[in-house]
N, C-alpha and C positions, 0 to 999 in steps of 0.2 A: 682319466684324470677327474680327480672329484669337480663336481658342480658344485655351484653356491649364488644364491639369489637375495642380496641387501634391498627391505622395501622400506621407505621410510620419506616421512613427511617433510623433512629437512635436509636435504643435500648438497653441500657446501663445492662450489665448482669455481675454481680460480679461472682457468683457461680450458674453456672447454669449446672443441670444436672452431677453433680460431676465433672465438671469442669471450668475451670478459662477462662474468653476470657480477651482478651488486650484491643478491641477496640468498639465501638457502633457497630450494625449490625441491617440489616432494619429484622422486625419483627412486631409480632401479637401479644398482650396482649389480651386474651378472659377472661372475670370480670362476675365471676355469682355471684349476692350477696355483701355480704363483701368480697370476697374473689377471688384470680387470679385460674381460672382454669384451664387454660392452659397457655404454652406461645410457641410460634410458631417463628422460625429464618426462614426468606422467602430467596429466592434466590435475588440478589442484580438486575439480567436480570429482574424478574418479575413487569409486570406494577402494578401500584396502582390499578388501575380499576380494574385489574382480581383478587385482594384480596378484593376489596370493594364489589365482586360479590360471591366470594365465601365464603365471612361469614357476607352477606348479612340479616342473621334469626339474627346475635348477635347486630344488631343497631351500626353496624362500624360509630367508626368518625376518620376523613381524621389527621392526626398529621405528615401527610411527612416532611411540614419542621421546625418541631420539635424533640427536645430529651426527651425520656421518661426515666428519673432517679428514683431508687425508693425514699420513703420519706425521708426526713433527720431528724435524732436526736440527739437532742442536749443535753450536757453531764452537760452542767455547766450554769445553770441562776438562779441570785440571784434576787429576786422581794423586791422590796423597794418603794420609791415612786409612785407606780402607783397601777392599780388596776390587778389581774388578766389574767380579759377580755381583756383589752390592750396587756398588755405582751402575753397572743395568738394569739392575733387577729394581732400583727407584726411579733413574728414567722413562723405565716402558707403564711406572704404575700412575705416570705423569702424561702417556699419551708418547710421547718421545721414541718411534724404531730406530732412529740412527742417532750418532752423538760421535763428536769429532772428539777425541780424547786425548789429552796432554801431558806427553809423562810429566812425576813428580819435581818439583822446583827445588826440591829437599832431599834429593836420593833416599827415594823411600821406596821399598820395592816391592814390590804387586803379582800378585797370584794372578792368572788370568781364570780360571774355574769354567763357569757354567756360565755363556752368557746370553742374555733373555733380550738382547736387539743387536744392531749390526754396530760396529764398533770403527771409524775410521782413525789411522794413526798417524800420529803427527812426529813430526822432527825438529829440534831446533837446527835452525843455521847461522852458520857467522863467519867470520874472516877465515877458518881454518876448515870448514866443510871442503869433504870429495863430493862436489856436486853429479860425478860420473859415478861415485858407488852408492848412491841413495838407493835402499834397499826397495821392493818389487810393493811389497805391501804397506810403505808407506803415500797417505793418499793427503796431508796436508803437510806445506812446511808453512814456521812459523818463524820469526826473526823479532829478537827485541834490542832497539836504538840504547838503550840503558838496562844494565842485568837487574832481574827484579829477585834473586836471590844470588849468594854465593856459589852455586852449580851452575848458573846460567851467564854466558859467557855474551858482552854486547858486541855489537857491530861497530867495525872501525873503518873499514871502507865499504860505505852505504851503495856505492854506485858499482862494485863489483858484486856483490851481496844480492841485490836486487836484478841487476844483468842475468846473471848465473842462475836464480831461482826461477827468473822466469822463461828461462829457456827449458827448461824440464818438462813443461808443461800442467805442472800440479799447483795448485791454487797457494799465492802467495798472501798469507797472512803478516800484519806486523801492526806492534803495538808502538805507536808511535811516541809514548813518555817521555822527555826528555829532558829532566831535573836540570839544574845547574850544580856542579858539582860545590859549589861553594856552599851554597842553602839546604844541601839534601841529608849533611848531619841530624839538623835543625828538626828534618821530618821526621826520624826514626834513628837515634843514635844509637841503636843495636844492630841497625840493617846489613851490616858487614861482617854481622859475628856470626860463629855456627851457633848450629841449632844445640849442641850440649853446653855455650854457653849462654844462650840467650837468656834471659832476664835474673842470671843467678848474680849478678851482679848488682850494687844499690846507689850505684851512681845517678839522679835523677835530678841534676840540677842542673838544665842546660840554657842556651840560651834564651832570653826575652825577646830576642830580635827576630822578626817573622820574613818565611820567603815571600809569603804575599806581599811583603811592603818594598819589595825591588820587584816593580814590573819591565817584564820585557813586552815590546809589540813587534809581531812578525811579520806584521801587514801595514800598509799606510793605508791612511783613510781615503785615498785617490783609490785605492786599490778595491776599496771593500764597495764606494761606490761608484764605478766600475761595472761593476758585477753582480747589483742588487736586483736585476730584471732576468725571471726566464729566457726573454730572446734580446739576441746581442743589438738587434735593428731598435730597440722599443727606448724612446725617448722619456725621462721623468718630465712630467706634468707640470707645465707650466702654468703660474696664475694670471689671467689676465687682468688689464687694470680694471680698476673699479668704476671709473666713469665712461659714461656710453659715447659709441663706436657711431659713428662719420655712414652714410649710406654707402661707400663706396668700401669699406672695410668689411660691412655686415655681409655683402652680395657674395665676398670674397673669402669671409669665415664661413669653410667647412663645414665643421658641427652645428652650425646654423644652417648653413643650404640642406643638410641632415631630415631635421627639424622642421623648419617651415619652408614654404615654396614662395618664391618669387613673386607672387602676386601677392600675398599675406604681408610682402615685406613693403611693396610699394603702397598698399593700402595702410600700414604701420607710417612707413615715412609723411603720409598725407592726412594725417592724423595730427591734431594741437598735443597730446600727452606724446606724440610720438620717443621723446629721452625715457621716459619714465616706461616704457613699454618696451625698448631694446633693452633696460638694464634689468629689465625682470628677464628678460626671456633669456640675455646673458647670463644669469644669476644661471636662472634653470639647464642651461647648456653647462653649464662648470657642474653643478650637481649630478647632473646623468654622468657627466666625463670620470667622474670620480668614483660615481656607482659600477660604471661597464668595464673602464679601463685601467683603473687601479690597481697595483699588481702589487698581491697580497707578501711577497717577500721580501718587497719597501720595507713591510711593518717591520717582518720578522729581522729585518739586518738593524733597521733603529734599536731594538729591541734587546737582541743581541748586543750591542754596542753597549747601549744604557747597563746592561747584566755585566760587564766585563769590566766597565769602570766599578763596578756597585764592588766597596769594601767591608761590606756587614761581616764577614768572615774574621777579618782581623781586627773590626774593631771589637767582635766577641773575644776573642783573645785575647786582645788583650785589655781588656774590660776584666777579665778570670785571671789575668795575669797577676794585676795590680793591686785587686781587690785586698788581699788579704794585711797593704796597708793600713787601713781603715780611714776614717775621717779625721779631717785634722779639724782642732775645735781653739778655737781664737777668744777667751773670755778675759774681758776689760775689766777693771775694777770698779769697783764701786764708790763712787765720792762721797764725805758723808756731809748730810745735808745741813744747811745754813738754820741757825735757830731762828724761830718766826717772828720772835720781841725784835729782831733788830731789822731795821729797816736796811736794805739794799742802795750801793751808792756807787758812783761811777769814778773814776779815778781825779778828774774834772773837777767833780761836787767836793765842797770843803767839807767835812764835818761840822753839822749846826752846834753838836755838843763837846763838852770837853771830854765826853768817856777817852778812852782810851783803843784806840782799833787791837783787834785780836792780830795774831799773829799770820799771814797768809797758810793756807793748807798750800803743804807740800804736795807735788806730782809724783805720784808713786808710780817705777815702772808697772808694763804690764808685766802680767803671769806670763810664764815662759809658753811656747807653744804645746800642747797636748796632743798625744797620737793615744788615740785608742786603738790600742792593735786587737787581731780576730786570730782564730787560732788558721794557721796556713795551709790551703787546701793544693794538694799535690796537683799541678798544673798539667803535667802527664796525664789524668785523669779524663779532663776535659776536653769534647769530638771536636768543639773551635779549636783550640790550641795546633792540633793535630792538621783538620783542614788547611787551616792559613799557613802551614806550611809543604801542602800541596795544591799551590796555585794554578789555574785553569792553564795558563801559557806555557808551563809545559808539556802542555799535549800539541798545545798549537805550533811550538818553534819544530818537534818533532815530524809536524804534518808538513810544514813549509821544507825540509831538510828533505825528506823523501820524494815529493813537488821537485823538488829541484834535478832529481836524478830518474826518473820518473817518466817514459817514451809516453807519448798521447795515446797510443792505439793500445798497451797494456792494460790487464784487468789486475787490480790488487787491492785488496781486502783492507781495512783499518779495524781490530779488534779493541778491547779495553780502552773505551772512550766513554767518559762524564761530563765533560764540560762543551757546553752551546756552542760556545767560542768557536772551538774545535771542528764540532757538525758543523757549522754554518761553513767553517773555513772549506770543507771537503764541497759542499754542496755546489758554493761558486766554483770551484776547481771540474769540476764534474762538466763544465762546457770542454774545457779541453781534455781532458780527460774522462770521457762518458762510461767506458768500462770498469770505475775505482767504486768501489761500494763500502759499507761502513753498517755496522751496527752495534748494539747498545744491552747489554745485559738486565734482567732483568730487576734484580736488586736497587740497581739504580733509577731506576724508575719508578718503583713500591714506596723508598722509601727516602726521606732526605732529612738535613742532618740537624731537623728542630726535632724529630722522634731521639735521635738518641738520648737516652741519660747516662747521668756523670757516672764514669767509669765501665760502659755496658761495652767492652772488647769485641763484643759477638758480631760488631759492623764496621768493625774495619777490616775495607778491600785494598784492592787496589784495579782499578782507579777507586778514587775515593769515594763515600755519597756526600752531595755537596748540598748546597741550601735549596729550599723552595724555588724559589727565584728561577736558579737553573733549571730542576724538576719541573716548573710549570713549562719551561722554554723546550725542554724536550718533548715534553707531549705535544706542543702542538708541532714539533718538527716531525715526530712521527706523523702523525693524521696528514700533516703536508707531504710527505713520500719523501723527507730529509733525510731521511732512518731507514735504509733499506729490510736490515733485520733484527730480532729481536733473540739472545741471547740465554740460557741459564746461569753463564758467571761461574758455574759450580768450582768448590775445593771446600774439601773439610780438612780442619786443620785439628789435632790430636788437641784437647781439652787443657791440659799442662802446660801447653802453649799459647792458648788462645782464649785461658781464663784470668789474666794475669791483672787485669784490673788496670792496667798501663799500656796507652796506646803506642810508646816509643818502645815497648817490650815485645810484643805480643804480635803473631804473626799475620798476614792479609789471609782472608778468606772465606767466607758466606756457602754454607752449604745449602744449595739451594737444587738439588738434582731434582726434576720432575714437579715444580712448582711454578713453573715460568708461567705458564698458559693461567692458571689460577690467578695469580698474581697482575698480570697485565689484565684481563678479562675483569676482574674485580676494580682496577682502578678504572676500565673504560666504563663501566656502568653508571658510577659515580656522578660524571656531568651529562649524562646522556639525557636527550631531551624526550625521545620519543621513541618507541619499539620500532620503527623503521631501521631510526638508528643505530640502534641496537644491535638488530638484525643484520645492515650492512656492515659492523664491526667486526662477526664472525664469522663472515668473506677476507677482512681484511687479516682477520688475527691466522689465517690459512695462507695468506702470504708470506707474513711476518714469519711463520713461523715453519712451514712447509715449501714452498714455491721457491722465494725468491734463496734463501740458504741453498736448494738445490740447484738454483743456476750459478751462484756462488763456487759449487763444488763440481760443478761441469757436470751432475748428474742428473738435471730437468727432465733427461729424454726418458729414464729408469723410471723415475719417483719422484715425488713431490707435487702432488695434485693427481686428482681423481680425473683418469680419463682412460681411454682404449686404450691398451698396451700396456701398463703402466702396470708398477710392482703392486699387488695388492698390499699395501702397508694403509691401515685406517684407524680412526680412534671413533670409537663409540661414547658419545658423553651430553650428558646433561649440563647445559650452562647457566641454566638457573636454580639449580640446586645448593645452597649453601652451606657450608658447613666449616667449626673450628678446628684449625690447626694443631693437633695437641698431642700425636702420637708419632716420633719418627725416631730410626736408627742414630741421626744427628742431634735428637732432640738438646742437649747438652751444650750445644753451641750454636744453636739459630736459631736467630732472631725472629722467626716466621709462629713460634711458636703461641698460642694465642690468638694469635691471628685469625679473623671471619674472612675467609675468603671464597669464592664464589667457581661454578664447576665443578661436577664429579664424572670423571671416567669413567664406564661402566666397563667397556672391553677395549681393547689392541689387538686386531690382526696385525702378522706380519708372514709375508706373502702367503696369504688367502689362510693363516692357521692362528685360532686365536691365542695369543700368548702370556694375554691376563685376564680376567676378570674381575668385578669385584666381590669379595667375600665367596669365593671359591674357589679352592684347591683341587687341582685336576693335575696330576702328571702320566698321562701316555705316554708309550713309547714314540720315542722321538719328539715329541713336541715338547715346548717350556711353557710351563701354566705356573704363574705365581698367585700369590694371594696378598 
């Protein structure tokens, strides 16, 4: 079996050795076979040379100034207009050996060809699946509460659906959406048509009425706090009062006996400022209280809360709604003015002379009211219009509907999730439920929905991108371990359909195949304070995106992290290398395009055999070398 010896300055180890590192560390990957046989952390003093000498029998190649991550997998690609071979042949040029792939939502049908990573395959299920004849080679099911096209069939009995999936033992996916059927015209008044007649039709004048403005809440506020603390025993923080404490109270405050000792206090008490010397030092005790025991998911549920009331969505709406009535303009007439020969006099005052008074000026109405109208901009057009009628609550009543049917000791997955709401909702459910994990696509956290301009089709998904606000709320839910993983989102939708300039027209979809890692990597740099930080992000972005998907899919003990035994799947890549976005098979309908974004792959093993590089074309027998 061939040797093979990775040396390199950077080496990314999630779980190595039953333990957790924070940050890259120079090391040795020794590759017999398909598979890592060893793996070696070198001392940081040690030269390159004296490792390229001492595992000189394994065929070392030099990767100093490179990061060896292990493979990334990817949880969510839906295949649609393209063939297969493409759709790997752009994930593995992204870092990506595996990818859970989802047939077409369109009955669009797919060559399987040549392919350049490992492919797992998914199934939908729903009230009419043989749960006893699910085929050998499929290795995800998936289940959607609401059909996201007319192929895709919803679930109507949630509690059998779910029973049934997870007695197979194959990782239960489901996309928890669930529209009201009343409001969901309103999102996309074509979404029930087929695809030969979607947008030939010019019907565009729908309602002004928004889903956003009938909230549903799926939670009470007992409920949310509740549930705002890590551990179930941890009391919220109480303020104490403001004026100072009795000597028999202070001996008896805790976080004081902490603080100071018993004699500090009797020499306080026998003290003339003695008040004025407790209430500082109470001061000081609420201060530390608040630094040490503070529990930072307070914030984030305030937060959350605050984001879920917050209606900027529809008042953009319809702000674009309305506009094109214009201003209405109220102009009074003009009085005409009194000659200055004649002196002013009050009704009262007699006239001193015999002139004769003029005749009163008549009241003339006003001018009628004036509308200046604008020429009227197709409301279709605009990403608010569109949002405010995919409100955050339907992901959330979704989550609570599944929660409900849902055993504590099962594991299942939450796919195609945007809104805070949502996460936060999975996050507190996660004490009972600790096996339920959740992740987040890529797309939606690149970009949110002040970048769109009026009429750019090329960003709407589904789930949706939603505003800043949220986007800010997910990043830090990720960095807080909210977000178990991170996503591609992928589906390319055929151009004819997804160029249509009309958001109630025009299909969901973001081709985003093998850009995830650039994308997320690019916005963590952004607020990063310091190279440490940095550093420990591409630890973390090896969870996100390797690790924890493979415990997702029951395959941690194969792949997903660099350690003994483990499938030689690795990506070789430079993460501070930047460079624009401007060259892809999708180029025509994503939004990526332009885009500075940060990361270049240099190579992809997969098991132990490189099966890309960049800028060079290599096809041996048997191996897949793309370019």
């Amino acid at each position: 079996m061939a040797k093979l010896a990775l040396i390199t300055k950077h080496l990314v180890l999630t779980e190595f050795q039953d333990r957790s590192l924070s940050y890259p560390v120079p090391g040795v990957v020794l590759i017999e076979g398909e598979r890592i046989e060893k793996v070696i952390i070198a001392s940081p003093e040690e030269p390159l040379s004296a490792l390229m000498a001492k595992y000189s029998e394994w065929n070392p190649v030099d990767y100093s100034d490179f990061y060896i991550s292990p493979g990334l997998i990817d949880l969510n690609c839906l295949i649609e207009w393209e063939s297969l071979e493409q759709l790997t042949k752009e994930s593995v040029k992204g870092g990506f050996t595996c990818i859970v792939v989802e047939p077409s939502h369109h009955g669009m049908s797919n060559s399987p060809g040549k392919l350049y990573c490992d492919v797992m395959n998914v199934q939908i299920i729903n009230d009419l699946t043989n749960f006893s004849l699910i085929p050998k080679e499929v290795s995800v099911l998936k289940t959607y509460l609401y059909p996201p096209s007319t192929n895709i069939k919803s679930v109507a009995n949630l509690e059998h659906v779910l029973k049934s999936g997870l007695k197979t033992g194959l990782p239960v996916f489901v996309d928890p959406s669930l529209p009201d059927p009343r409001m969901l015209y309103m999102a996309s008044p074509h979404r029930l048509e087929s695809i030969d007649q979607r947008g030939k039709t010019d019907d565009s004048s729908g309602s002004t009425v928004f889903a956003a403005a009938f909230p549903q809440f799926s939670h009470t506020d007992s409920d949310l706090d509740g549930s705002v603390s890590g551990d179930s025993d941890t009391e919220d923080l109480k303020i104490v009062r403001t004026f100072s404490l009795q000597h028999k109270e202070i001996c008896n405050f805790s976080n004081v006996r902490k603080s100071v000792s018993s004699e500090k206090l009797l020499e306080m008490f026998a003290c003339d400022d003695f008040f004025e010397k407790v209430e500082e030092c109470n001061i000081k005790v609420l201060e530390r209280a608040v630094r040490h025991n503070h529990d930072i998911y307070h914030d984030l549920d305030v937060r959350v809360k605050e984001q879920e009331q917050n209606i900027e969505d529809l008042c953009k709406a319809e702000k674009f709604t309305y506009s094109a009535s214009g201003p209405t303009n109220f102009d009074l007439p003009e009085l005409p003015k009194k000659s200055a020969s004649l002196p002013a006099f009050t009704n009262s005052q007699p006239n001193p002379t015999n002139e004769i008074d003029e005749p009163p000026i008549r009241k003339r109405r006003p001018n009628p009211i004036q509308i200046k109208t604008q020429p009227k901009v197709d409301i279709y057009k605009d990403y608010n219009f569109y949002l405010a009628n995919c409100p955050e609550h339907w992901e959330t009543l979704g989550i609570e509907k599944v929660l409900e049917y849902l055993p504590e000791s099962s594991s299942l997955h939450f796919f195609n999730l945007s809104s805070a709401t949502a996460i936060n909702r999975i996050r507190n459910a996660k004490k009972k439920h600790p096996k339920m994990t959740c992740e987040v696509s890529s797309n939606i956290l690149y970009f949110n929905s002040s970048q769109i301009p009026l009429g750019d089709t090329r960003f709407k998904s589904s789930p949706p991108i939603r505003n800043k606000g949220n986007c800010n709320l997910l990043w830090e839910m990720l960095k807080m371990k909210c977000i178990d993983c991170i996503s591609s989102g992928h589906s390319a939708i055929d151009q004819s359909y997804k160029l249509a300039g009309n958001f109630s027209q025009t299909l969901n979809g973001i081709p985003s195949a093998g850009l995830a890692l650039n994308c997320i990597w690019t916005r963590l740099n952004q607020p990063a304070s310091s190279n440490e930080q940095v550093e420990h992000y591409i630890v973390r972005l090896a969870k996100w995106f390797s690790l924890h998907p493979a415990k997702v899919l029951g395959i941690d003990s194969k792949m997903g992290k660099i350690d003994e035994g483990q499938r030689a799947d690795l990506v070789i890549w430079n993460p501070y290398e930047k460079n624009v976005h401007s060259e892809s098979v999708y180029s025509c309908t994503s939004p990526y395009i332009g885009e500075e974004i940060m990361g270049s792959v240099f190579k992809v093993y997969l098991k132990g055999v490189v099966v890309y590089e960049a800028g060079v074309k290599i096809d041996p027998q048997g191996s897949i070398i793309i370019q």
